[in-house]
C-alpha angles and dihedrals in degrees: 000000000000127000132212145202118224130288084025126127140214125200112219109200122238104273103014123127110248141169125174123200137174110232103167112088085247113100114258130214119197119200114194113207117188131194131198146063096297129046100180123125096213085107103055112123117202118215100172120008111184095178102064100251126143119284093227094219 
């Protein structure tokens, strides 16, 4: 697990599992930047949903 300040960021490499969650009592935001020839989320892949959405496989 890693843990960051704010206004910090974090690089998740293509093809790694990821999850990020917001365990402090502030409000989070989360801003996704991705990089690349293609932008689409037809190829998300969900492990663990806890909030009941579909698992896209």
């Amino acid at each position: 697990m890693t843990t960051l300040a704010a206004g910090r960021s974090v690089g998740v490499p293509r093809g790694a599992a990821h999850r990020a969650a917001n365990p402090g009592e502030e409000v989070a935001a989360f801003i996704e930047v991705q990089t690349g020839a293609y932008f689409g989320e037809d190829d998300i892949e969900r492990l663990q949903d806890d909030h009941g959405r579909d698992s896209g496989v």
